[in-house]
C-alpha positions as CSV (number, residue, x, y, z in Angstrom):
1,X,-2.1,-20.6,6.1
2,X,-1.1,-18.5,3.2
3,X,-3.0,-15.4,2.0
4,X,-6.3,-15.5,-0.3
5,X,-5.1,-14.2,-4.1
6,X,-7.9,-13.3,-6.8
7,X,-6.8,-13.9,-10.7
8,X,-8.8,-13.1,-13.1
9,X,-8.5,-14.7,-17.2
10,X,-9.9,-15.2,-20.0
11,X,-11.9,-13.1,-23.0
12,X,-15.7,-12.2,-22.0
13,X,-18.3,-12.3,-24.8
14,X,-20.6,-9.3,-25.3
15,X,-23.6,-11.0,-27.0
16,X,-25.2,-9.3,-30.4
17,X,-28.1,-11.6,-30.6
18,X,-28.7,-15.5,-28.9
19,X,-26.2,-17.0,-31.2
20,X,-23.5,-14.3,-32.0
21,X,-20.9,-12.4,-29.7
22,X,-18.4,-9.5,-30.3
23,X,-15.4,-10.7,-28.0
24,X,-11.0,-10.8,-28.4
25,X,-8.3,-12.7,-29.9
26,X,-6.9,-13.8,-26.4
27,X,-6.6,-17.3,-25.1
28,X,-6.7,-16.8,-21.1
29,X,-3.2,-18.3,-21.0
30,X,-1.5,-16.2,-19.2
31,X,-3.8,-15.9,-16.2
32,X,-3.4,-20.0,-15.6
33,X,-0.4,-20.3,-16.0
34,X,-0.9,-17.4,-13.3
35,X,-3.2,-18.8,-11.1
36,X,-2.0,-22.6,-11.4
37,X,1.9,-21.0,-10.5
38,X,0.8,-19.2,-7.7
39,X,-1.4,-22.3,-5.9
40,X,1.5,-24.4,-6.4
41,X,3.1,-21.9,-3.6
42,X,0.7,-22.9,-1.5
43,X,-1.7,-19.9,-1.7
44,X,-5.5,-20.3,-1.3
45,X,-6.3,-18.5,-5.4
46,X,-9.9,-18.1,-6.5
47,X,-10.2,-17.9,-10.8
48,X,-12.9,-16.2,-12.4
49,X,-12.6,-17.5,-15.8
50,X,-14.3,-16.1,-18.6
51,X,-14.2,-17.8,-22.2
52,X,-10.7,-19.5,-22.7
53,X,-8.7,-21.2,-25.5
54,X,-6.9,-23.5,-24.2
55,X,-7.0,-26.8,-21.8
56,X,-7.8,-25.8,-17.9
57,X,-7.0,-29.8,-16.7
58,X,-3.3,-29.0,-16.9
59,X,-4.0,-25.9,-14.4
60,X,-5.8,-27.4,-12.0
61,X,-4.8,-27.8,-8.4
62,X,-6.2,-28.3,-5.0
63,X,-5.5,-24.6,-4.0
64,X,-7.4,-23.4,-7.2
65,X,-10.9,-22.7,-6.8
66,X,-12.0,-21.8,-10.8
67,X,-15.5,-19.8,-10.8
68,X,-16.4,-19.4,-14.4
69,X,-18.4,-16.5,-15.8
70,X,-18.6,-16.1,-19.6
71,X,-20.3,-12.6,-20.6
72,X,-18.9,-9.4,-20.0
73,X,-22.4,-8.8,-17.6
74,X,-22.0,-12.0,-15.2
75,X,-18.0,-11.4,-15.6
76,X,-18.7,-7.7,-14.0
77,X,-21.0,-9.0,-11.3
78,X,-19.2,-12.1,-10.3
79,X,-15.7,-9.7,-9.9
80,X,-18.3,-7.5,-7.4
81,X,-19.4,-10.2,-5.6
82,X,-15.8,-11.7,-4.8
83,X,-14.1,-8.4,-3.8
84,X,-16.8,-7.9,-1.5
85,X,-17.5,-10.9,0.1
86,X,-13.9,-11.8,0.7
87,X,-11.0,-10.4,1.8
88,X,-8.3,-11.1,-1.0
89,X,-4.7,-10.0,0.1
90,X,-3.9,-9.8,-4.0
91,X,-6.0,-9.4,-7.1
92,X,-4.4,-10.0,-10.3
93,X,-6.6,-9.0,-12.8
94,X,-5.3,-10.4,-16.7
95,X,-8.5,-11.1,-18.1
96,X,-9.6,-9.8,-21.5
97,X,-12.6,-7.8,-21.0
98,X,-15.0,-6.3,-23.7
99,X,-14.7,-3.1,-24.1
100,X,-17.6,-2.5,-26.3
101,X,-21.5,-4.0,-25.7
102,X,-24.6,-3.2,-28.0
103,X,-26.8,-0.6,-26.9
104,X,-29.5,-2.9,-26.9
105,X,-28.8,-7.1,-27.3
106,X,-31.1,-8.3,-29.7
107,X,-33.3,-11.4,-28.7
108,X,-33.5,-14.2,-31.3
109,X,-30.9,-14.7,-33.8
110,X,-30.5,-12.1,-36.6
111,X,-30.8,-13.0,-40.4
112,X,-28.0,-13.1,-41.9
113,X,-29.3,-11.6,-45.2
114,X,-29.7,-8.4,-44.7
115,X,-26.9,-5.7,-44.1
116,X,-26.4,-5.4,-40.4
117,X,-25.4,-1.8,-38.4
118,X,-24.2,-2.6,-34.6
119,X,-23.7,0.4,-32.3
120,X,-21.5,-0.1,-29.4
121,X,-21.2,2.0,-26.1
122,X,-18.4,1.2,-23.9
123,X,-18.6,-1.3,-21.0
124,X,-17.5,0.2,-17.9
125,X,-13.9,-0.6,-16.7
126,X,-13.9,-3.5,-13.8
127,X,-10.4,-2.5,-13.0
128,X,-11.6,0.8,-12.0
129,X,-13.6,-0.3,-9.7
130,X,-11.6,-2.9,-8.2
131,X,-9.6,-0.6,-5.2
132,X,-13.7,0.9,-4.1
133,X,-14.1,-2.9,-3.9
134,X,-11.5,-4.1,-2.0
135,X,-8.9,-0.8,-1.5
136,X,-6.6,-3.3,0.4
137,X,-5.8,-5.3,-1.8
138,X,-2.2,-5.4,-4.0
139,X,-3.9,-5.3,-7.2
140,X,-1.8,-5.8,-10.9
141,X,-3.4,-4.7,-13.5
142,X,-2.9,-5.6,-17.5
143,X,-2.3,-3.2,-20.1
144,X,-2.1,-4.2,-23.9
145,X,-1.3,-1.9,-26.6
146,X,-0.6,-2.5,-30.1
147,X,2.2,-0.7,-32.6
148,X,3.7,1.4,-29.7
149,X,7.7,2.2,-29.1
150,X,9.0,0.9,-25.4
151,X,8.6,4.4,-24.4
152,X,5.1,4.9,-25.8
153,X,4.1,1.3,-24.4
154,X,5.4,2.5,-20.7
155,X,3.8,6.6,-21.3
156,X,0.6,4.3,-21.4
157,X,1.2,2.0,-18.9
158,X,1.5,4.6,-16.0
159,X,-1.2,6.7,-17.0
160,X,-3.1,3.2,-17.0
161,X,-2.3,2.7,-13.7
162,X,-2.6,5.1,-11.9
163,X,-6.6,5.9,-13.3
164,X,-7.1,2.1,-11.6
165,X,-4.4,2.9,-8.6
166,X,-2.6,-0.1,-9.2
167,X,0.3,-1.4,-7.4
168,X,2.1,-3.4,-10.3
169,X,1.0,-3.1,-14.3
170,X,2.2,-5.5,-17.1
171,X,2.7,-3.6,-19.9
172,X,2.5,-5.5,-23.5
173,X,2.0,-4.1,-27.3
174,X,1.5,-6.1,-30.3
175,X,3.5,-7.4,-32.3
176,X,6.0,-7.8,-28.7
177,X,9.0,-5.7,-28.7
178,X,12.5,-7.8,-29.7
179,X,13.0,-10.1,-26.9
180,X,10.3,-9.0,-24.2
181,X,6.8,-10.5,-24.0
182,X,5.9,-8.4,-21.2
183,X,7.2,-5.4,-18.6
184,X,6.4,-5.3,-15.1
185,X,6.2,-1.9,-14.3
186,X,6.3,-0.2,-10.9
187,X,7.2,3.3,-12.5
188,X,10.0,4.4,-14.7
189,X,13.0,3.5,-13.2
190,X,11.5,0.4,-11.6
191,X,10.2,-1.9,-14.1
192,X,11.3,-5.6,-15.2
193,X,11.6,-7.2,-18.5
194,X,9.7,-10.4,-18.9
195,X,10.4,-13.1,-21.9
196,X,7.8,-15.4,-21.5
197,X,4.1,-15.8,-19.7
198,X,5.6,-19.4,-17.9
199,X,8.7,-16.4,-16.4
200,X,5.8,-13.8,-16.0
201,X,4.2,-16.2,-13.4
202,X,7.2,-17.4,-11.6
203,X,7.8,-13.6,-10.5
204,X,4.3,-12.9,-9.8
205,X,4.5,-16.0,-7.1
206,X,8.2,-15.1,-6.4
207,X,6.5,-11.3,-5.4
208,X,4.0,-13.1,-3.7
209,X,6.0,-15.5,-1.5
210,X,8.2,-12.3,-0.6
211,X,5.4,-9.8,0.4
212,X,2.8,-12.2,1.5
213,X,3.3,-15.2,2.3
């Protein structure tokens, strides 16, 4: 029996009244191509899935367990709950989470005729808190900047890293850098170049059959 692997995907919602939300732009792709890739290899993975824009039948698979959670609240408590009730050898976490919530929600739904004011406060970081969840796990972390050079993308990346103690980052700005989607990162002299999210989970599963399966 292969090893247990968390993936995490998908944008959370942070809600500004019963009807509206403040989330992202991102689709939850690249965590099921992730997830699905890695199950294929015969690993046991468990999803937490937050709000996605494209079609999870074609990810399926009997090794995929998909636990969904929507808002940036249940998103936070259902990551908790996992990391503590079971022992995942990996956790790669490439969801899209809020990083901004009202100070208060407001109940109802607002009008929409008057001028509207929203303060924010940050959410806390999940990442952060994923090694005091589970500190043995291999965790990969996600880091997405936007308008950065390849050396301004990595100065970011590491710092990123190391405040979550991550074993692996994938680095990414917007709009992507010539011919690299993605850079999977170890530290400066170890890093890979990545063209596409169907290559980026081929070598996370590659890694995976290699260290742990």
């Amino acid at each position: 029996m292969k090893q247990r692997i968390l993936v995490t995907a998908g944008n959370t919602w942070s809600a500004v009244d019963d009807v509206r939300v403040i989330t992202n732009i991102f689709s939850g792709e690249t965590g099921l191509r992730i997830a699905n890739e890695i199950a294929c290899r015969g690993f046991k993975v468990t999803l937490i899935l937050a709000d996605c824009r494209v079609c999870i039948k074609k990810y399926k698979h009997q090794n995929l367990k998909i636990i969904r959670a929507i808002t940036y609240e249940k998103f936070y408590s259902q990551v908790k709950k996992e990391t503590k009730k079971r022992i995942y050898k990996a956790i790669v976490h490439a969801a899209a989470i809020s990083d901004f919530q009202l100070v208060k929600e407001n109940k109802g739904k607002l009008s929409s005729a008057k001028k509207l004011i929203l303060k924010l406060i940050p959410t806390k970081k999940i990442v952060d808190r994923i090694k005091k969840w589970s500190p043995k796990s291999f965790l990969i972390k996600f880091k997405l900047e936007s308008n950065k050079t390849k050396k301004q993308l990595f100065n970011s990346a590491l710092k990123s890293k190391k405040q979550s103690k991550a074993d692996l980052i994938v680095a990414n700005t917007l709009p992507f850098l010539k011919g690299h989607s993605f850079f999977l990162i170890k530290n400066k002299k170890q890093y890979l170049p990545i063209k596409s999210k169907k290559q980026l989970a081929i070598i996370l599963a590659d890694i995976f059959e290699g260290e742990l399966g």
